[in-house]
N, C-alpha and C positions, 0 to 999 in steps of 0.2 A: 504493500500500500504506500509506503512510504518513496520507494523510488519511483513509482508512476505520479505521486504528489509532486516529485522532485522534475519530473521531466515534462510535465504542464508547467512549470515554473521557468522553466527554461525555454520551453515554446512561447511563453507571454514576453519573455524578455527579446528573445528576438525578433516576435511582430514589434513592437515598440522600436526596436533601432531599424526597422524597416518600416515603420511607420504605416504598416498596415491598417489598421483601423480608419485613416481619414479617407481610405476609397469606400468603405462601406456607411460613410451618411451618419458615424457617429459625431457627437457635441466633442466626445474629446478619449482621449486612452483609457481610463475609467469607466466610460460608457460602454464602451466596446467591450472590454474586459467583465463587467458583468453581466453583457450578453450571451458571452461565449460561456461563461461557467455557470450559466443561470443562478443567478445570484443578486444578494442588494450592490447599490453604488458604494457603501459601506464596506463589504466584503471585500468586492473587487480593489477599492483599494489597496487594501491591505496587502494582495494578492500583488499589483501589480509593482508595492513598492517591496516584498519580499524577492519578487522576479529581478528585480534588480539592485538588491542588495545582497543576494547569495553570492554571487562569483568572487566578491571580496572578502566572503563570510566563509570558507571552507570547511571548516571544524562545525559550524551548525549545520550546511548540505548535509556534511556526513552524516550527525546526528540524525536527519531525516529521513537519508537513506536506509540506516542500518534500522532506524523504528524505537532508537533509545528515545527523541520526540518528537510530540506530536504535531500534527500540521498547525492548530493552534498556538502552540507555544512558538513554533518557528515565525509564524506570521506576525506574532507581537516583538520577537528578539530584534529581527531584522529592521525593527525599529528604531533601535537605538544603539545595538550591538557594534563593536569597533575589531577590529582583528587585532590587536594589543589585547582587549581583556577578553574576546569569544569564550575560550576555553574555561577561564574562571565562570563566566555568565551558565555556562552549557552546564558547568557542574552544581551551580546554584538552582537553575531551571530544573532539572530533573526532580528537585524535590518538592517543590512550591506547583502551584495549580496557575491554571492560563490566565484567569482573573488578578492574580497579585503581578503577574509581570508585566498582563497590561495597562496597568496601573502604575507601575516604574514606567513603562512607556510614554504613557500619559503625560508626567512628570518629567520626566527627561525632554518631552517636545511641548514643553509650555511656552504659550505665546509671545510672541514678542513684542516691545513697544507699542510698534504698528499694530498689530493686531487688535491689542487691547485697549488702544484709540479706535478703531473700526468698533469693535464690539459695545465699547461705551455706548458711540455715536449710536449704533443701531438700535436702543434698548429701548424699548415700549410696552405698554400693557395696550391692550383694545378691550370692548367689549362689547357688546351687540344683544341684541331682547332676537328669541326666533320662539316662532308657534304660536304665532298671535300675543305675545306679549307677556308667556307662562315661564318662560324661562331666561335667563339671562347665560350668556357662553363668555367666556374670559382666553385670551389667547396673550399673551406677553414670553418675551426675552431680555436677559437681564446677562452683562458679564459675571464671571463666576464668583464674584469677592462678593456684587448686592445679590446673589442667586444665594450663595450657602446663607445669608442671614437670613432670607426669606425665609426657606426651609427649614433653617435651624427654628426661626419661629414658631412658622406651621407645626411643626412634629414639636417641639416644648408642647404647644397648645395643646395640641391633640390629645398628647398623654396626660393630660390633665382635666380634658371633657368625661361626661358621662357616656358610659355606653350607649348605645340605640338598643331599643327594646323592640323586639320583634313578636308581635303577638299571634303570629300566624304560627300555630304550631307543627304544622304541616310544611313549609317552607322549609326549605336546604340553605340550611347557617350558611352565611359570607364566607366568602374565601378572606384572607388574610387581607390581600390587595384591595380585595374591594371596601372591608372595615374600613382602612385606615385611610383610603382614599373619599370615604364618607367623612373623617375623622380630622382629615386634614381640610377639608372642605365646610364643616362647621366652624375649625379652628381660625378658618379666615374670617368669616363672617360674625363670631364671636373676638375681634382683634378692630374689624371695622367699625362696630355696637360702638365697643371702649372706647376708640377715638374720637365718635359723636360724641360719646355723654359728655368726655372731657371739653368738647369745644366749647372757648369762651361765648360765640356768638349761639346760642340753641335756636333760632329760627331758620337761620341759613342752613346748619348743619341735622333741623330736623329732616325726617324723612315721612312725606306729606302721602295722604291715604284720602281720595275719596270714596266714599260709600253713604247711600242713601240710610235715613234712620229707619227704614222698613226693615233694611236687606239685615240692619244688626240682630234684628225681633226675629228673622226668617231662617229658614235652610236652604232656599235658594237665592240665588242674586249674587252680584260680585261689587268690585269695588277696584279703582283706578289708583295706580300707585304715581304720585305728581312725575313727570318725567321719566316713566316709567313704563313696568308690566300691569297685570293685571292680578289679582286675586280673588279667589271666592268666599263668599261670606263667613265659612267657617274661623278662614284666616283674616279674616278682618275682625272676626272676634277675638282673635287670640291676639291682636297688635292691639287694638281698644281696650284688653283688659285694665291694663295701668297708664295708658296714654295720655295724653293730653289732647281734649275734646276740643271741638269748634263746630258750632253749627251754626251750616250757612244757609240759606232760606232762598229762593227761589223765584222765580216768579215763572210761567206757562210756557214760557221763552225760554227759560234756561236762565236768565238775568239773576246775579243777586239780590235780592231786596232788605240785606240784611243778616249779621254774624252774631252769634252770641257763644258764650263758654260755659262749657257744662264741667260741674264738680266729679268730676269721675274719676281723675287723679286723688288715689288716698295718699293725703296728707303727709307730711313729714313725721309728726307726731305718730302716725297711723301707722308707718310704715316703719318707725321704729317700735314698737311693740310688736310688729309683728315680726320682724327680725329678731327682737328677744325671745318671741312665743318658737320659731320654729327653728331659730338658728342658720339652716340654711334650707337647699331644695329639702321636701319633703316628699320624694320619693324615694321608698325603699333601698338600701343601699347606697342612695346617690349622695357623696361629699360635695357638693358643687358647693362652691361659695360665693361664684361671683355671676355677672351678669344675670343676678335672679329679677324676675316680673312675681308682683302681685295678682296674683289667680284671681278672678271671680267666680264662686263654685257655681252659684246662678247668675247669670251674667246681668252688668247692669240693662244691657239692650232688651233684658225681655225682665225687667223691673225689681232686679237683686239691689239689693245696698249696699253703698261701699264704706263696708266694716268691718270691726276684727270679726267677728261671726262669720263671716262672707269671704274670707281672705285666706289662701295659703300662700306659703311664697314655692316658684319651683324654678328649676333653673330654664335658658331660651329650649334646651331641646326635649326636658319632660313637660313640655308646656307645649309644644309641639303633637304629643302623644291624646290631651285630654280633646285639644280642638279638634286635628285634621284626622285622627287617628283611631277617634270614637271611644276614648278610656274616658274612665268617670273615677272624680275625686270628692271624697266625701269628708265632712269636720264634726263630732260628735259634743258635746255639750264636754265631756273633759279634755278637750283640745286635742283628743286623737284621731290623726289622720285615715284612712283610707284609701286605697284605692285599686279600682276596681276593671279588670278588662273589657272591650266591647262587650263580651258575655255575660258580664254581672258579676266574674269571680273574682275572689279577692286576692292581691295579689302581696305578699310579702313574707313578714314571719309567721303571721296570722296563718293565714292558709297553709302555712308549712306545716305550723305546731299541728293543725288540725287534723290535715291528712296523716301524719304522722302515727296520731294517735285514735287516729280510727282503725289504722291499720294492727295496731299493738291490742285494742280494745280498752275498757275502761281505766285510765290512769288513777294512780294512787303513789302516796308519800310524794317523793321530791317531783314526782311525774306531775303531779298537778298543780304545783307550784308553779313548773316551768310551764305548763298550759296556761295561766292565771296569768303570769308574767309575757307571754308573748303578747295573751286576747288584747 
């Protein structure tokens, strides 16, 4: 395998100093070279800068030849390998894996000046509404010094969010990628939150919602995000919960005739006792501590109060779960929470202890203590 890898490598170098590839309509050597070995533009690279760094590289051919290594590791050596240290390198490669060497590769061909004036220059974010206005797409390039703090951001956040809870029990759990790729995608969106709140100016840096006061009372109807996508009512109840209200009045035209403000923001006062009463989110398991919203368990749009009775705190993504999601949270006259799946059941220790001990049959001594204590 190895000297047939070796002798397509040697065939690529000689079309290249024959300069074959420009009679057949390719963009450039590369292109060509991935056509022929079906392959990405990626590949072929690599392919066609090991085709011409072999003949200087002796002691790595051979390695190739004889099948000491493999066509991957040759393709990343050739990268940066010199015929002074080949044989030190061949004998370090033999024991490391293709990923750590092309990672010295990487490193060894870091950019230059130039480059990384090019790459500055070129650095943007975009971002675009598709599907009628339900989703928002994000496309950005950053050089790689504002790229790892991005990331290093992203992923701090992420290990720091709560899980997502997936109430569909039938459903095939996330693969890992896609977790964290939810996980990293909350962590932006919980990093953007923070930076409003903090803004000196809160009218500029709010984030404006129209929705009719019908749609807040209903299950249907939606709601216009200023400058924006769209939303349906559910999620228009769940940003109303602790917001700050305005109601603008109309007239048959569409015309304003008139703004007024509604008390639907609890209180500072309110909002610090409920902070005291619950500490942080209130759901089960979840530590969140920060970018929590004041719940309304009956919401004010269909005539709840905004009171401690009325109020739990939970953090943006299990506040996500009671709206769009169909979970129901309930608060019991000694301040114990609940809560409950689309199907009524209860979810937490409660439910744990119980099934538990249904399974064991009736509890007794320290058993029912720990029943008492979980209910």
């Amino acid at each position: 395998m190895g000297e047939r890898q070796y002798e397509l490598l040697e065939a690529i170098a000689e079309c290249s100093r024959y300069e074959t590839w420009r009679a057949d309509g390719c963009r450039d050597f590369n292109q060509w070279v991935a056509a022929q070995i079906q392959a990405s533009t990626w590949t072929a690279r690599r392919w066609a800068n090991a085709a011409m760094a072999l003949p200087e590289l002796p002691g790595v051919a051979e390695a190739l030849i004889e099948g000491s290594l493999s066509i991957d590791k040759v393709l990343e050596l050739s990268r940066f390998a010199t015929p002074e240290v080949e044989d030190r390198l061949i004998s370090w490669a033999r024991r490391v894996t293709p990923a750590t060497i092309r990672r010295r590769a990487d490193v060894a061909n870091a950019p230059t000046r130039t480059e990384v004036v090019e790459s500055d220059r070129d650095r943007h974010l975009d971002y675009w509404w598709t599907d009628d206005g339900r989703r928002l797409w994000l496309e950005g390039s950053w050089p790689s010094d504002q790229g790892a703090v991005i990331a290093k951001s992203l992923d701090r956040m992420a290990g720091r969010l709560p899980d997502i809870v997936d109430d569909e029990d039938d459903a095939e759990p996330p693969s890992c990628e896609t977790s964290l790729g939810m996980r990293r995608a909350d962590a932006l969106v919980a990093l953007a939150s923070h930076r409003i709140a903090e803004d000196a100016d809160a009218d500029r840096a709010t984030v404006v919602v129209h929705v009719d006061a019908e749609t807040l009372g209903a299950d249907h109807g939606g709601a216009e995000i200023e400058g924006g996508g769209v939303v349906g009512a559910e999620t228009a109840r769940r940003l109303a919960c602790d917001g700050r209200i305005e109601f603008a009045f109309h007239d048959c035209c569409g015309r304003t005739v008139g703004v007024d403000r509604a008390t639907r923001t609890p209180s500072a006062w309110l909002v610090r006792q409920l902070r005291r009463r619950d500490r942080g989110c209130t759901f089960p398991g979840c530590d969140a501590r920060w970018f929590l919203h004041a719940h309304h368990i009956w919401h004010w749009g269909r005539g709840g109060p905004t009171d401690l009775d009325n109020l739990v705190l939970v953090c943006t993504f299990h506040h996500k779960l009671v709206h769009e999601y169909g979970w129901h949270v309930e608060l019991d006259s000694r301040d114990v929470v609940t809560w409950r799946r689309p199907d009524g059941t209860a979810f937490g220790p409660a439910s744990f202890a119980q099934s538990s001990l249904d399974e064991r049959g009736s509890p007794t001594g320290t058993e029912t203590d720990l029943a008492l204590a979980f209910a």
